[in-house]
DSSP file (Angstrom, degrees, kcal/mol; ACC not computed):
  #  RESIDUE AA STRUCTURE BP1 BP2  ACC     N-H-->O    O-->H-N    N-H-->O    O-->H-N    TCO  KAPPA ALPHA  PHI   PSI    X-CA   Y-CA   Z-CA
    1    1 A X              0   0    0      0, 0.0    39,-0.1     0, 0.0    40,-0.0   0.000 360.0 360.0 360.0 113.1    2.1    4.0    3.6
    2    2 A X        -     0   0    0      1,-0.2     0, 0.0    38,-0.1     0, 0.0   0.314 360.0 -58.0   7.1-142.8    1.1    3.2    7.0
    3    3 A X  S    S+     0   0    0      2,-0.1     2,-0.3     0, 0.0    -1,-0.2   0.303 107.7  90.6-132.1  -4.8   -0.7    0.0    7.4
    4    4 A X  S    S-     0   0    0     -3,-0.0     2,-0.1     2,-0.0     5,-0.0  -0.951  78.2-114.0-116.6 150.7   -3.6    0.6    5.1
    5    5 A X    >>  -     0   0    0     -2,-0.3     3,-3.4     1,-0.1     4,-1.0  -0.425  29.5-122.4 -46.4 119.2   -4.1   -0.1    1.5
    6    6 A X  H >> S+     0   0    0      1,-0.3     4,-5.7     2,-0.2     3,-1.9   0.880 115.9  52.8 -39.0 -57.3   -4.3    3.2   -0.6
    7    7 A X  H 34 S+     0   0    0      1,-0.3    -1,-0.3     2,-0.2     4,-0.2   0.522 107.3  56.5 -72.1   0.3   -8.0    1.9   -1.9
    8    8 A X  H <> S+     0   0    0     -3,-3.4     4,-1.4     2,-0.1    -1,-0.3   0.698 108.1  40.3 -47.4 -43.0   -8.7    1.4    1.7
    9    9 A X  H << S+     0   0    0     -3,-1.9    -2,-0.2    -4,-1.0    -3,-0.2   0.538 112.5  61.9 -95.5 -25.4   -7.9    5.2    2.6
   10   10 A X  T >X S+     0   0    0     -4,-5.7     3,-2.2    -5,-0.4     4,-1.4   0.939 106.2  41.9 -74.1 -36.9   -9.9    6.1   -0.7
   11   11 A X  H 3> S+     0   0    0      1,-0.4     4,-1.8     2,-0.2     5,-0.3   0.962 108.8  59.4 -88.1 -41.0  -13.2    4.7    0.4
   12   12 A X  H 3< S+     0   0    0     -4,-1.4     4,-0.4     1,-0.2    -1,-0.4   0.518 107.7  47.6 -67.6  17.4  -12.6    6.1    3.8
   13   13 A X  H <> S+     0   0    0     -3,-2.2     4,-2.4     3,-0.1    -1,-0.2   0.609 100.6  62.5-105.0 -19.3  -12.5    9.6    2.0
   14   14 A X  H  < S+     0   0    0     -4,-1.4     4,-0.5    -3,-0.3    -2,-0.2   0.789 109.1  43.4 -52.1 -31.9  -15.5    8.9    0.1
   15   15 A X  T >< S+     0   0    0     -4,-1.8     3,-0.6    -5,-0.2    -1,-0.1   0.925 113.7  50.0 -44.3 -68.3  -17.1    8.8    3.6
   16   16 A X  T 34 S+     0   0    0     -4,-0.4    -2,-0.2    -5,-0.3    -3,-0.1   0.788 102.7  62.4 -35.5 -58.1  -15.3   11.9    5.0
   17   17 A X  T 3< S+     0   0    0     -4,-2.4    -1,-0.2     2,-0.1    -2,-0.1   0.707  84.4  81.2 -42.0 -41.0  -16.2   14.0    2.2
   18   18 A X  S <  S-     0   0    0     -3,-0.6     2,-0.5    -4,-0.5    99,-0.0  -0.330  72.3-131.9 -74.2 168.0  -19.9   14.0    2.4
   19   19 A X        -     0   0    0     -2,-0.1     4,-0.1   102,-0.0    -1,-0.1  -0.954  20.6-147.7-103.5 107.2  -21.7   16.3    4.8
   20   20 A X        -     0   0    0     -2,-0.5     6,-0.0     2,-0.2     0, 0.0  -0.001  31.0-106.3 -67.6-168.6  -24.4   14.9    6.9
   21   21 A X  S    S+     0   0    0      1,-0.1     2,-0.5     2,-0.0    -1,-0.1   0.887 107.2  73.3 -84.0 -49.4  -27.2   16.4    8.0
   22   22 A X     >  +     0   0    0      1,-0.2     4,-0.6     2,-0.1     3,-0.3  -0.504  60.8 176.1 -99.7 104.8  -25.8   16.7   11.8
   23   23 A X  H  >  +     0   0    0     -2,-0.5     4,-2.9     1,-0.2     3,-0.4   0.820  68.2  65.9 -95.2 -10.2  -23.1   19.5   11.3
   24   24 A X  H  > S+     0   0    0      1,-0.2     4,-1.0     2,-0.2    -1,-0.2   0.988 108.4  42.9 -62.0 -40.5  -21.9   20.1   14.8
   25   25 A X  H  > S+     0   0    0      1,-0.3     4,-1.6    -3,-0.3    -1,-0.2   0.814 110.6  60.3 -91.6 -15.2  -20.4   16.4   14.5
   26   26 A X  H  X S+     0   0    0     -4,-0.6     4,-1.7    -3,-0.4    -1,-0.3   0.851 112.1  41.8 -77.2 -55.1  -19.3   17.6   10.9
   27   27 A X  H  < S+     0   0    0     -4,-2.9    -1,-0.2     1,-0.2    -2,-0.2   0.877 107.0  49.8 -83.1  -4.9  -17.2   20.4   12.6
   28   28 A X  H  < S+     0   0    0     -4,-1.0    -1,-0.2    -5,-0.4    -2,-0.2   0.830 111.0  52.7-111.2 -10.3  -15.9   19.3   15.0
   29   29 A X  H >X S+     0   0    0     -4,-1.6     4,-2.6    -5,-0.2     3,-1.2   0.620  88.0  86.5 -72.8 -20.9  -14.3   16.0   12.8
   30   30 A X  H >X S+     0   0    0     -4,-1.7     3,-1.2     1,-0.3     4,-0.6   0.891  87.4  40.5 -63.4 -86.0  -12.9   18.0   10.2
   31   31 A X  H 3> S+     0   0    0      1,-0.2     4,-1.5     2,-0.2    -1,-0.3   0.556 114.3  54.6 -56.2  -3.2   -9.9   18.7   11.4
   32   32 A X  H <> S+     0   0    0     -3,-1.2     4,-2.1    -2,-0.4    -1,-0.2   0.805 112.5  44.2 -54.7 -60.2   -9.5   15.2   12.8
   33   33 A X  H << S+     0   0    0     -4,-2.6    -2,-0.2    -3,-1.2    -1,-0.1   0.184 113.5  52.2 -84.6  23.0  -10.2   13.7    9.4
   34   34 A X  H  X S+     0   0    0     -4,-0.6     4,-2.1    -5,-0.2    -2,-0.2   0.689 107.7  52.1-119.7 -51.6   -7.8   16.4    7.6
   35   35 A X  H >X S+     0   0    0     -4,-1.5     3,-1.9    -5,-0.3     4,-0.8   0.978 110.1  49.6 -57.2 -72.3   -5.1   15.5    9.9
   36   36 A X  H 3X S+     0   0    0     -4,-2.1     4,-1.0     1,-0.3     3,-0.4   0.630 111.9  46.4  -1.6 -62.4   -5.6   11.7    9.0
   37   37 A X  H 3> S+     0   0    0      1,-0.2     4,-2.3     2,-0.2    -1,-0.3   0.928 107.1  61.5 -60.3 -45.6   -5.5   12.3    5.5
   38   38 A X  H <X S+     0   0    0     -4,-2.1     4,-1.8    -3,-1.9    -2,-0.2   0.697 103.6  43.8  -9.2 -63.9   -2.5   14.4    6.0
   39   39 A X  H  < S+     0   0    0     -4,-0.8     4,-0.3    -3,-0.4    -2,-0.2   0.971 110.1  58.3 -81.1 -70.5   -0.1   11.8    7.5
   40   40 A X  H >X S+     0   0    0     -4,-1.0     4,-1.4     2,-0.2     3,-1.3   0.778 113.0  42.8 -28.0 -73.4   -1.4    9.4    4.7
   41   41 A X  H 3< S+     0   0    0     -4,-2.3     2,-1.8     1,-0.3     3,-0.5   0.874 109.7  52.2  -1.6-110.4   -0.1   12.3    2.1
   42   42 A X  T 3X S+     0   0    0     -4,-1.8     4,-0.6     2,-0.2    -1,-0.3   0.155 109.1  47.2 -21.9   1.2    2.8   13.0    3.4
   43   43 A X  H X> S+     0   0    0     -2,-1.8     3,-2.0    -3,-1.3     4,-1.1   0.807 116.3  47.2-124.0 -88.1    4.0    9.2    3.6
   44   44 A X  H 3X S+     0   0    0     -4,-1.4     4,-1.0    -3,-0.5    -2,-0.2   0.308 111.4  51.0 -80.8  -1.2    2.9    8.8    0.0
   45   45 A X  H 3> S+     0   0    0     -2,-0.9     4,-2.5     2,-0.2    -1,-0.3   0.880 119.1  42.8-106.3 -50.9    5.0   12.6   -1.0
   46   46 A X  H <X S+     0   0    0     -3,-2.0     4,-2.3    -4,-0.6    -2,-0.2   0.734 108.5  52.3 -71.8 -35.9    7.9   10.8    0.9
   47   47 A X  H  X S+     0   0    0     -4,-1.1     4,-2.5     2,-0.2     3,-0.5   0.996 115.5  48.1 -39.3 -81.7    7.5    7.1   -0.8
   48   48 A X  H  X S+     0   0    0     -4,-1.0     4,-2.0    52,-0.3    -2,-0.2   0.681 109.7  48.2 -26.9 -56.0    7.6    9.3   -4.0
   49   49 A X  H  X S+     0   0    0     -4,-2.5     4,-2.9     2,-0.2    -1,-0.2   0.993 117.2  45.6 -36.2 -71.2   10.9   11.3   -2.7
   50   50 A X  H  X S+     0   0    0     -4,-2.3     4,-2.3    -3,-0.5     3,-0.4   0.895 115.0  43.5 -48.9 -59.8   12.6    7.6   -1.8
   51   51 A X  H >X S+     0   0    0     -4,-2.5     4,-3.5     1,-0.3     3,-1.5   0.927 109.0  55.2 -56.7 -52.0   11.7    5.7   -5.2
   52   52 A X  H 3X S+     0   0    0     -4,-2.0     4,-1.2     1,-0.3    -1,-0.3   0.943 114.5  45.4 -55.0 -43.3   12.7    8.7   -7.5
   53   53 A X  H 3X S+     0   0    0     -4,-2.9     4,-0.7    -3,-0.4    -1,-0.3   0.839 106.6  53.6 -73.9 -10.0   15.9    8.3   -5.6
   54   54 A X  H <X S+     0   0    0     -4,-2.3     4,-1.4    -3,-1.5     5,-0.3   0.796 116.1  47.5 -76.9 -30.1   16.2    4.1   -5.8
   55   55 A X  H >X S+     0   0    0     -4,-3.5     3,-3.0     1,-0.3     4,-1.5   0.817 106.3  53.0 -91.4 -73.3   15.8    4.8   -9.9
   56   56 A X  H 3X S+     0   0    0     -4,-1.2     4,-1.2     1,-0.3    -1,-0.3   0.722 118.3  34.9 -34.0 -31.8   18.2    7.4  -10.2
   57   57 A X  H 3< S+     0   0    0     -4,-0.7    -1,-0.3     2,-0.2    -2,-0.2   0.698 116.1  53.2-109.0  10.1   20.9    5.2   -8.4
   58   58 A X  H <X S+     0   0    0     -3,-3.0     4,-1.8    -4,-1.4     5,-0.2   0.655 112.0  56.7 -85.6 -46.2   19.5    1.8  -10.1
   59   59 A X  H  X S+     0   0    0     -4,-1.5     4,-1.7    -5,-0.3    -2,-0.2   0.861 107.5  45.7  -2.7 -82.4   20.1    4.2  -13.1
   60   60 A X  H  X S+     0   0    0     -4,-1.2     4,-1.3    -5,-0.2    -1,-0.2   0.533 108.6  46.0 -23.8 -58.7   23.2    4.6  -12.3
   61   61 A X  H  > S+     0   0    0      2,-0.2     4,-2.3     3,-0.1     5,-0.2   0.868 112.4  53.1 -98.6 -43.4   24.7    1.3  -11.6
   62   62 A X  H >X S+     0   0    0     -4,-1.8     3,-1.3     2,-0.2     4,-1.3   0.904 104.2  55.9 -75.1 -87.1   23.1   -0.2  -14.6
   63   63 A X  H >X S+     0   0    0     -4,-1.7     4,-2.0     1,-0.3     3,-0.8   0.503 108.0  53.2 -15.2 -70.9   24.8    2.8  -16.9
   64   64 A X  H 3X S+     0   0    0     -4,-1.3     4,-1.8     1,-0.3    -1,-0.3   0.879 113.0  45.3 -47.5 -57.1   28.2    1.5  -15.3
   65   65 A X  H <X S+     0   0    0     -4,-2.3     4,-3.7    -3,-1.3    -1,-0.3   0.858 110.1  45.5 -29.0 -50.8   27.3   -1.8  -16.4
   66   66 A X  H <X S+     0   0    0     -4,-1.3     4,-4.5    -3,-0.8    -2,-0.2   0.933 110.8  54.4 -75.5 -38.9   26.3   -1.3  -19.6
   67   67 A X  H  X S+     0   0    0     -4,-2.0     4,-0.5    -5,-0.2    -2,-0.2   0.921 113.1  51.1 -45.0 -45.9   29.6    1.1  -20.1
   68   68 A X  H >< S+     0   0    0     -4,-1.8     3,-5.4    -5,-0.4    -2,-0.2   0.933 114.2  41.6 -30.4 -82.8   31.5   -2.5  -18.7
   69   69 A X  H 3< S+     0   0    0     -4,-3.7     3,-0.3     1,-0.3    -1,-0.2   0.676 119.4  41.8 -51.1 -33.8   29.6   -4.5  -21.4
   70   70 A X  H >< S+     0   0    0     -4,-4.5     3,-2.0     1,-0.2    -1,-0.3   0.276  85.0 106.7-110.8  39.2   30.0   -2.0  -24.3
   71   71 A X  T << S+     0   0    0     -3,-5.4    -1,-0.2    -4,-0.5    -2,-0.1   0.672  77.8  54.9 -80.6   2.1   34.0   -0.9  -23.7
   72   72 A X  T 3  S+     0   0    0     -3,-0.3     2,-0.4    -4,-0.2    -1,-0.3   0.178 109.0  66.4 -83.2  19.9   35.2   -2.6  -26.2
   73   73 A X  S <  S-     0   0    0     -3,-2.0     2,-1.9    -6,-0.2    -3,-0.0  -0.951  78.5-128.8-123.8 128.2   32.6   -0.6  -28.3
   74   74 A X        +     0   0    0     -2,-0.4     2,-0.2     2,-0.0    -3,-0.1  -0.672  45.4 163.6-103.9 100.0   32.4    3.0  -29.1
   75   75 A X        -     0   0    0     -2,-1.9     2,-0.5    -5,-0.2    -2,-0.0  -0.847  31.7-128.1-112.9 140.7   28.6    3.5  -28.1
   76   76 A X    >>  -     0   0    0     -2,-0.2     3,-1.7     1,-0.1     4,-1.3  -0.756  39.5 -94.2-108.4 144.3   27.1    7.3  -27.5
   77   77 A X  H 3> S+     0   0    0     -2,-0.5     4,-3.5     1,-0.2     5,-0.3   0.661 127.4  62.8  -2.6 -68.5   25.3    8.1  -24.4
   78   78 A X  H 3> S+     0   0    0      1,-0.2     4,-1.8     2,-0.2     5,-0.2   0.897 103.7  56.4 -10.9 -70.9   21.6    7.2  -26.4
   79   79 A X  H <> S+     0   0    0     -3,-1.7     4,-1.2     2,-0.2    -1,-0.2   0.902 112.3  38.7 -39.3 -45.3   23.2    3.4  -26.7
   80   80 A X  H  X S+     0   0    0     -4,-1.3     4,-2.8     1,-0.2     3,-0.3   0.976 113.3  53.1 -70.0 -36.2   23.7    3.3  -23.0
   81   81 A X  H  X S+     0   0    0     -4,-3.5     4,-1.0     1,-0.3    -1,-0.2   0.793 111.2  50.3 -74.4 -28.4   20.3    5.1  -21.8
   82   82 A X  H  < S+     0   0    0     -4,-1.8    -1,-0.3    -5,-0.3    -2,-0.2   0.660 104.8  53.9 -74.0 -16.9   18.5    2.7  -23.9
   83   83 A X  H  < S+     0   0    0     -4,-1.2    -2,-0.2    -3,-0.3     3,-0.2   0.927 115.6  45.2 -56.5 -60.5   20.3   -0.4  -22.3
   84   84 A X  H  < S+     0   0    0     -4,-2.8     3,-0.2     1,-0.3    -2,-0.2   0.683 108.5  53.2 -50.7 -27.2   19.2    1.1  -19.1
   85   85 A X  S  < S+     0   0    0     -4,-1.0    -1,-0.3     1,-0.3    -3,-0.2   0.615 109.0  44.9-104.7  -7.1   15.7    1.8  -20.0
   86   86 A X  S    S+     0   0    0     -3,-0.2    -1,-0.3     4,-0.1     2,-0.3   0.375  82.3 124.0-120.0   8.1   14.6   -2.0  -21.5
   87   87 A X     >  -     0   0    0     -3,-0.2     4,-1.7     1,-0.1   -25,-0.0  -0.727  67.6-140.0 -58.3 133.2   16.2   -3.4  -18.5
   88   88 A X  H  > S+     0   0    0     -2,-0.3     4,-0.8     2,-0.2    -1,-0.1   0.540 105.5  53.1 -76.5 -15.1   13.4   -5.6  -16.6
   89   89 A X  H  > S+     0   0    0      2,-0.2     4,-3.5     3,-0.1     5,-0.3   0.880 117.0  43.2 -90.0 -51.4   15.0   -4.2  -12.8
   90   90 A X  H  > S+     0   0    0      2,-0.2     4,-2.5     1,-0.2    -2,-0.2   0.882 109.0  54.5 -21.8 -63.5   14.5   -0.4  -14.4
   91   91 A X  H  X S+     0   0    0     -4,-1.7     4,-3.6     2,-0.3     5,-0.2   0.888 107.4  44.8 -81.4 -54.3   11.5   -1.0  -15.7
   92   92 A X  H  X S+     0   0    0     -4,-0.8     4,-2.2     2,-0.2     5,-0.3   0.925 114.3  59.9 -57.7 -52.3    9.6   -2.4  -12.3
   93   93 A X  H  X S+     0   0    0     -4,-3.5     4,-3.5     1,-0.2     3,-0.3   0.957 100.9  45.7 -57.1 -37.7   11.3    0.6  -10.8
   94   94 A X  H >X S+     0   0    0     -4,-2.5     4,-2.1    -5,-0.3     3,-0.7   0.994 112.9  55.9 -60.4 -54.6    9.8    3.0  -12.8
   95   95 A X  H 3X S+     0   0    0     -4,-3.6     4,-3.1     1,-0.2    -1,-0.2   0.792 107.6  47.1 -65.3  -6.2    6.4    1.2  -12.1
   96   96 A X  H 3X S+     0   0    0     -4,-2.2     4,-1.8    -3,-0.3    -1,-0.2   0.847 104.7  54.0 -89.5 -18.1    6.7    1.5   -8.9
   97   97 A X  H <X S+     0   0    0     -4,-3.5     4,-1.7    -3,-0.7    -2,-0.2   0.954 117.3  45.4 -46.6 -46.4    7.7    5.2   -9.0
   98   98 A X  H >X S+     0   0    0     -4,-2.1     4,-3.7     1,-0.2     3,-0.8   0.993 110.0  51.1 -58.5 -56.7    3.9    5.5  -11.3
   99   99 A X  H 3X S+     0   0    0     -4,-3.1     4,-2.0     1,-0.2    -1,-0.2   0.688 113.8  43.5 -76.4   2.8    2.1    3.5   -9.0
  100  100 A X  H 3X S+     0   0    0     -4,-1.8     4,-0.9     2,-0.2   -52,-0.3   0.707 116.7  54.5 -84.7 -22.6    3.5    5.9   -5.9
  101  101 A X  H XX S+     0   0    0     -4,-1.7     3,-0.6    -3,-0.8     4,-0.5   0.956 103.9  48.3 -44.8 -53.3    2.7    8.6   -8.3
  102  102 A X  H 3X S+     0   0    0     -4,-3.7     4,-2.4     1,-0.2     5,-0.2   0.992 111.4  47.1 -62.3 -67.0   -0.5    7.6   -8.7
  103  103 A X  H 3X S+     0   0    0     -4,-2.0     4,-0.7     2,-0.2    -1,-0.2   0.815 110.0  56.0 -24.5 -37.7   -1.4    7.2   -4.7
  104  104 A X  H X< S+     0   0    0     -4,-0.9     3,-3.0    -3,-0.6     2,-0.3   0.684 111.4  43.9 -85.0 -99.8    0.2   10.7   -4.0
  105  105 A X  H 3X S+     0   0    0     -4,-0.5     4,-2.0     1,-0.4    -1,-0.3   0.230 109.6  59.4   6.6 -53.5   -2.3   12.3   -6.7
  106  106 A X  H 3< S+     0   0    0     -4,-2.4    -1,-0.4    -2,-0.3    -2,-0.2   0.666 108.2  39.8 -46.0 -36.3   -4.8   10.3   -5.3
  107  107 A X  T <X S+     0   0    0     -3,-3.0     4,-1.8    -4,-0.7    -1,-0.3   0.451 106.6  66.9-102.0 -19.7   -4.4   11.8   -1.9
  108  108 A X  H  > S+     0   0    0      2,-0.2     4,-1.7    -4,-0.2    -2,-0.2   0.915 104.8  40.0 -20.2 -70.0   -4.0   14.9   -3.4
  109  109 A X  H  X S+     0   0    0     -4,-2.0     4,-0.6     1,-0.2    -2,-0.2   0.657 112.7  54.6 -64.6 -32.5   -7.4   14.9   -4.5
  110  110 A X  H  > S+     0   0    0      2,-0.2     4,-0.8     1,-0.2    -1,-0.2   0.858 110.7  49.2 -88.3 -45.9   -8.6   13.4   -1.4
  111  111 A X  H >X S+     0   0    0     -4,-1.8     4,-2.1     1,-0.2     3,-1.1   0.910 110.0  52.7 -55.0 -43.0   -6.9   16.4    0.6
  112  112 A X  H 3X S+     0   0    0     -4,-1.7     4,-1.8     1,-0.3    -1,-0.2   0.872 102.1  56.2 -76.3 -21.0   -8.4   18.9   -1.7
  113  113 A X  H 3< S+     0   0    0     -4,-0.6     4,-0.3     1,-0.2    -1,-0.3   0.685  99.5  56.9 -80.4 -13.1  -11.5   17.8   -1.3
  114  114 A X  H <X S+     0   0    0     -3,-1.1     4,-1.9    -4,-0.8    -1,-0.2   0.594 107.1  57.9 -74.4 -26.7  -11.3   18.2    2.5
  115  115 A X  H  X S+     0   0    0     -4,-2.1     4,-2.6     1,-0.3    -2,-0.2   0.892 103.6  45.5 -49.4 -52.6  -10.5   21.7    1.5
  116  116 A X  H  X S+     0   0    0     -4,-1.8     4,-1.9    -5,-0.2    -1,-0.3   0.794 107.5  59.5 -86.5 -24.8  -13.3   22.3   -0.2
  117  117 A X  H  > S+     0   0    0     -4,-0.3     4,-4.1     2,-0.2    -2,-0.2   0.915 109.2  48.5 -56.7 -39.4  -15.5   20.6    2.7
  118  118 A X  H  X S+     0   0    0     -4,-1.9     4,-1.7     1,-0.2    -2,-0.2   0.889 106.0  55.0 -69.5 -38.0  -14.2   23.2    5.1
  119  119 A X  H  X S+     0   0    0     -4,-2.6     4,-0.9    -5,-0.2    -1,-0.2   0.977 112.0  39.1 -59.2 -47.5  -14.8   25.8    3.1
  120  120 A X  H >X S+     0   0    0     -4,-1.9     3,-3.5     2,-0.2     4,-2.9   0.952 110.2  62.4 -70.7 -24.7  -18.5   25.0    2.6
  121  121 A X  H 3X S+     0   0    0     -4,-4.1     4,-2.2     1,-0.4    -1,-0.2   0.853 105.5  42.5 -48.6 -53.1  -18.9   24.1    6.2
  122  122 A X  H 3X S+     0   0    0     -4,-1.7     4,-0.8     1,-0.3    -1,-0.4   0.522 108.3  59.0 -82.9  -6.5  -17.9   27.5    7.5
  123  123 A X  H <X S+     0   0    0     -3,-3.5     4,-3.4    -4,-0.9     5,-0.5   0.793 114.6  41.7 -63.3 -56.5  -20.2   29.1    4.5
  124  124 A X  H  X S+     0   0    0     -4,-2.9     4,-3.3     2,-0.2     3,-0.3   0.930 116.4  47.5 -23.8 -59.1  -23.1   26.7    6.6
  125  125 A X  H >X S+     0   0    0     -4,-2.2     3,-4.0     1,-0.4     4,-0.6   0.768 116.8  42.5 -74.1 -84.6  -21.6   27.9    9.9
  126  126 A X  H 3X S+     0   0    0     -4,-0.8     4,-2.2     1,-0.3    -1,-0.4   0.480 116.6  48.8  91.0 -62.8  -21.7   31.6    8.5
  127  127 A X  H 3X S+     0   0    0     -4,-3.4     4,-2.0    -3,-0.3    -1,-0.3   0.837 110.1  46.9 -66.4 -37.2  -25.1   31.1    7.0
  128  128 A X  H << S+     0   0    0     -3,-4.0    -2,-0.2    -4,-3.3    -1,-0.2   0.814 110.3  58.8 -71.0 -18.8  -26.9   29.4   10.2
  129  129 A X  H  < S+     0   0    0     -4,-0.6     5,-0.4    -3,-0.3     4,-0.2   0.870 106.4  45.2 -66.7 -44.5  -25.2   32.3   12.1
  130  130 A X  H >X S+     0   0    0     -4,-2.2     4,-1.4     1,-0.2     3,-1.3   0.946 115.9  45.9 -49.1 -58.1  -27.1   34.9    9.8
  131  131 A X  T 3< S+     0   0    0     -4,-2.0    -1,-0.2     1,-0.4    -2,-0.2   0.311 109.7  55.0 -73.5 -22.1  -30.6   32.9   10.1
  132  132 A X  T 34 S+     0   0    0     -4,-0.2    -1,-0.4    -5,-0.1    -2,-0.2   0.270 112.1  43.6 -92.3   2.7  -30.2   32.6   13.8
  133  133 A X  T <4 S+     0   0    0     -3,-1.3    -2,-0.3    -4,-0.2    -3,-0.1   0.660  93.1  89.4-128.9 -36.1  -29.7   36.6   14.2
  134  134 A X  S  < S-     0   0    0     -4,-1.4     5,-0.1    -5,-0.4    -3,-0.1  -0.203  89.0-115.7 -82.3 147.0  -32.4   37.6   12.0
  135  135 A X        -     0   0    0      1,-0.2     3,-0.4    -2,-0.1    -2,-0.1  -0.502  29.6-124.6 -65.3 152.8  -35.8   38.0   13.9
  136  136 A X  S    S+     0   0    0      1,-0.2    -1,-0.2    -4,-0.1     3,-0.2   0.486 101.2  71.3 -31.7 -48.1  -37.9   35.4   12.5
  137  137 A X  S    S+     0   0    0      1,-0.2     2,-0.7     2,-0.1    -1,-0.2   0.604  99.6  56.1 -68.2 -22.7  -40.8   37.5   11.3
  138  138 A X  S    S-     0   0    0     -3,-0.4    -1,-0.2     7,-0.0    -3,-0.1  -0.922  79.0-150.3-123.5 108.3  -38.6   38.9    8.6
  139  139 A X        -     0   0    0     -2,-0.7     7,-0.2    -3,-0.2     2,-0.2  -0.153  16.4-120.7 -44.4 139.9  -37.2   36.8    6.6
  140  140 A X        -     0   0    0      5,-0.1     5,-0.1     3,-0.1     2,-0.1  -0.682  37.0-174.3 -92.2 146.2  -33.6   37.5    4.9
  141  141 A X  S    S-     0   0    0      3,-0.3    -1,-0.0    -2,-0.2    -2,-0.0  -0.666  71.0 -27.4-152.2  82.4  -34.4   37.4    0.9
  142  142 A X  S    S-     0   0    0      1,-0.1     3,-0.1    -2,-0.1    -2,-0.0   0.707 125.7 -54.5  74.9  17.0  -31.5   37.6   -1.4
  143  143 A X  S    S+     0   0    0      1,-0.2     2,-0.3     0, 0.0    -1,-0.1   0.833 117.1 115.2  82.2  36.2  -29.8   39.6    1.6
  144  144 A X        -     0   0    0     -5,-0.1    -3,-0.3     0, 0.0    -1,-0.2  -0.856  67.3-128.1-142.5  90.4  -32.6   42.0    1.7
  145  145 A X              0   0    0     -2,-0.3    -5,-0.1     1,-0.1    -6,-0.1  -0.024 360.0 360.0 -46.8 159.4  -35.0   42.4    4.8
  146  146 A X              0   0    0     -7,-0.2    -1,-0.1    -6,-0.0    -6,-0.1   0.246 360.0 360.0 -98.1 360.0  -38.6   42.2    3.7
């Protein structure tokens, strides 16, 4: 992932997320800070790609091993995948597969939440539009002139 620490790019979405008071600067960063997050995603969808494929051929090469070590044995598939699976180079891959799970998810969440910012903004935008159109004297009241 680029050049920052995931729990770096989480507290900069806690930032992102809120809505100040000032919403022109609020619109006109959102899609700035949506692309940002984006690129951040993507990297962590593609980390995810890479690793699932480093355990599948670490997988792999340790099976052939373990076939090596038990041919003078008649051992059934089970035997071998369990050779593989308590090996200590396995085992660090898979945690690094979780903890690139866990980022993507993370950014998931961080994405979706930009989602949902955009949406309310343009219910704002949409709302200030209303409140700007309507004469003054009459107030809008549950969508109901007075």
């Amino acid at each position: 992932m680029k050049t920052r620490n995931i729990d770096d790019v989480l507290a900069r979405i806690e930032q992102i997320v809120n809505i100040s008071p000032d919403l022109d600067t609020e619109f006109r960063s959102q899609a700035a800070n949506y692309s940002w997050l984006s690129s951040y995603f993507v990297e962590a969808k593609d980390k995810v790609r890479r690793l699932k494929n480093q355990l599948d051929i670490k997988r792999a090469n340790l099976s052939d091993i373990a076939r090596k070590e038990f041919a003078d044995k008649k051992v059934t598939k089970d035997v071998i995948e369990g050779w593989v699976i308590r090996r200590t180079e396995f085992q660090q891959a898979l945690g690094d597969l979780f903890d690139a799970q866990l980022a993507e998810d993370r950014l998931t969440a961080g994405v979706r939440s930009l989602d949902f910012k955009r949406d309310s903004l343009m219910s704002l935008g949409a709302n200030m539009r209303l409140e700007i159109s309507e004469n003054i004297r009459e107030p809008v009241v549950r969508g109901y002139k007075r």
